[in-house]
C-alpha distance (Angstrom), angle and dihedral (degrees) to the residues before:
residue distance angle dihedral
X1 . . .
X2 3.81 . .
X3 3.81 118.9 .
X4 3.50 118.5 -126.5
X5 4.49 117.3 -106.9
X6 3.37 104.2 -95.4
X7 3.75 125.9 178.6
X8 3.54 135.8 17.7
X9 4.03 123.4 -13.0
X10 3.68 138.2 -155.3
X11 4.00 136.8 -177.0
X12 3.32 133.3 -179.7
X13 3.70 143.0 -164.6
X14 4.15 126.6 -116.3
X15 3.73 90.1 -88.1
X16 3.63 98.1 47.1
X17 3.40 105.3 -107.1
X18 4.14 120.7 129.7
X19 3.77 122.2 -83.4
X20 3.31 97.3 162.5
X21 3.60 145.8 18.1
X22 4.33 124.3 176.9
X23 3.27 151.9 119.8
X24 3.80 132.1 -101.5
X25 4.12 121.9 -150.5
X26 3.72 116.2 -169.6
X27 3.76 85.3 -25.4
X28 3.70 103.0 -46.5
X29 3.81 138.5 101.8
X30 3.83 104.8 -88.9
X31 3.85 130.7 -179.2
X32 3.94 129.0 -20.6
X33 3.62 117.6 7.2
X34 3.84 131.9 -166.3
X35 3.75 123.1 -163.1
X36 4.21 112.5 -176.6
X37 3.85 131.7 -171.8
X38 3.74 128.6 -122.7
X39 3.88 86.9 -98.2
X40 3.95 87.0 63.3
X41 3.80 97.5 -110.2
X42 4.00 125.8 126.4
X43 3.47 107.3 -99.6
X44 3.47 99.6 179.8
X45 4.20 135.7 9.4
X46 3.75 136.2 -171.8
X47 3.87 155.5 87.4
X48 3.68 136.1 -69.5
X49 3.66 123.6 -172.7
X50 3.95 118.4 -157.7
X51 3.79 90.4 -19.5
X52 3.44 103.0 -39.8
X53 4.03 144.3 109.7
X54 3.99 104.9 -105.4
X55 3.59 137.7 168.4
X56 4.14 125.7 -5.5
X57 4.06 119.5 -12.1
X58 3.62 123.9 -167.2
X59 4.11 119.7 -167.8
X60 3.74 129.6 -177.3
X61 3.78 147.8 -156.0
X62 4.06 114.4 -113.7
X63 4.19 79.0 -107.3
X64 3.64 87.6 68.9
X65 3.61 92.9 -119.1
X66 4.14 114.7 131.2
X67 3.54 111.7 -94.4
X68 4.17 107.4 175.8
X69 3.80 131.5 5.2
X70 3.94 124.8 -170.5
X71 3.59 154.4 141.0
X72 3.20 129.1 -111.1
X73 4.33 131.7 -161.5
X74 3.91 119.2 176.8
X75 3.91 93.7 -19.4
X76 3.96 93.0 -46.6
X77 3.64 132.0 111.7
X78 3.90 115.8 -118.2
X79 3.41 147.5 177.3
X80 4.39 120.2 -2.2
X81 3.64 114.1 -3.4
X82 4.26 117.9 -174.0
X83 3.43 115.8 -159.0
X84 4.25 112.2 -164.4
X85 3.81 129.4 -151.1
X86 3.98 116.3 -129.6
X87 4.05 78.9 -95.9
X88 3.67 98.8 65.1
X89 3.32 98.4 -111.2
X90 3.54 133.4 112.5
X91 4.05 123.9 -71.3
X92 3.73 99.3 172.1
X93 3.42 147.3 -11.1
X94 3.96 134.5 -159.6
X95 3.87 152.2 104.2
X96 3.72 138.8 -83.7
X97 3.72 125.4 -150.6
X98 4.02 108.7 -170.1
X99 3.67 95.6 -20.4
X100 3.92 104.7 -46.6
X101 3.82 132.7 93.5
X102 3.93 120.2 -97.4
X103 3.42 144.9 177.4
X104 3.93 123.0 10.7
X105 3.79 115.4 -31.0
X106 3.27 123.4 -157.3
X107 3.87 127.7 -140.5
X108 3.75 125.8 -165.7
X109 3.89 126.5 -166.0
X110 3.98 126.2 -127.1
X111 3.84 98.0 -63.2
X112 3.91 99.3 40.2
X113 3.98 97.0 -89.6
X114 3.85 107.8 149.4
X115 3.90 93.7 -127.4
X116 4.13 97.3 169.9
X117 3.54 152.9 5.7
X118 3.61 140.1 -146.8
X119 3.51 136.0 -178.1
X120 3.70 121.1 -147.8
């Protein structure tokens, strides 16, 4: 029988670079993880506990500008999530409750003008 990963991980891409960097616990994703692009930027930052999406996550476009923020309890998105256009300025706004939209959500266009709402 296999054991299960445990410890800290690393990928990488072709050219040697990091993709990845983690930690495995009895087999599953556990604590901070770091996802990068080709380019060598993060593309992506946060926790998992026993497998599973926890806590705050930050992504980003391959310009290094923020793309997505969120939290995250027991695999499920929660509470305010921002979305970004490749601008920097806001694409949407609104809350989760147990891993589905609710309540109004705003969306902006291109240069941060609120252009819509809907209500979940």
């Amino acid at each position: 029988m296999k054991k299960p990963k445990t410890g800290p991980y690393r990928e990488s891409f072709r050219n040697g670079s990091i993709s990845i960097v983690g930690r495995y616990a009895a087999g599953k994703k556990d604590g901070l993880w770091k996802y990068y692009l080709l380019n060598g930027r993060l593309k992506a930052i946060g926790r998992y506990s026993q497998g599973k999406f926890t806590g705050l996550w930050k992504w980003w476009r391959e310009n290094g500008k923020l793309w997505q923020v969120g939290r995250f309890v027991d695999n499920r998105q929660v509470g305010l999530w921002k979305r970004y256009h490749a601008t920097g300025k806001p694409y949407d706004v609104g809350r989760y409750v147990d891993g589905k939209r609710t309540g109004v959500w705003k969306i902006y266009d291109p240069k941060g003008k609120l252009t819509r709402t809907k209500t979940f």
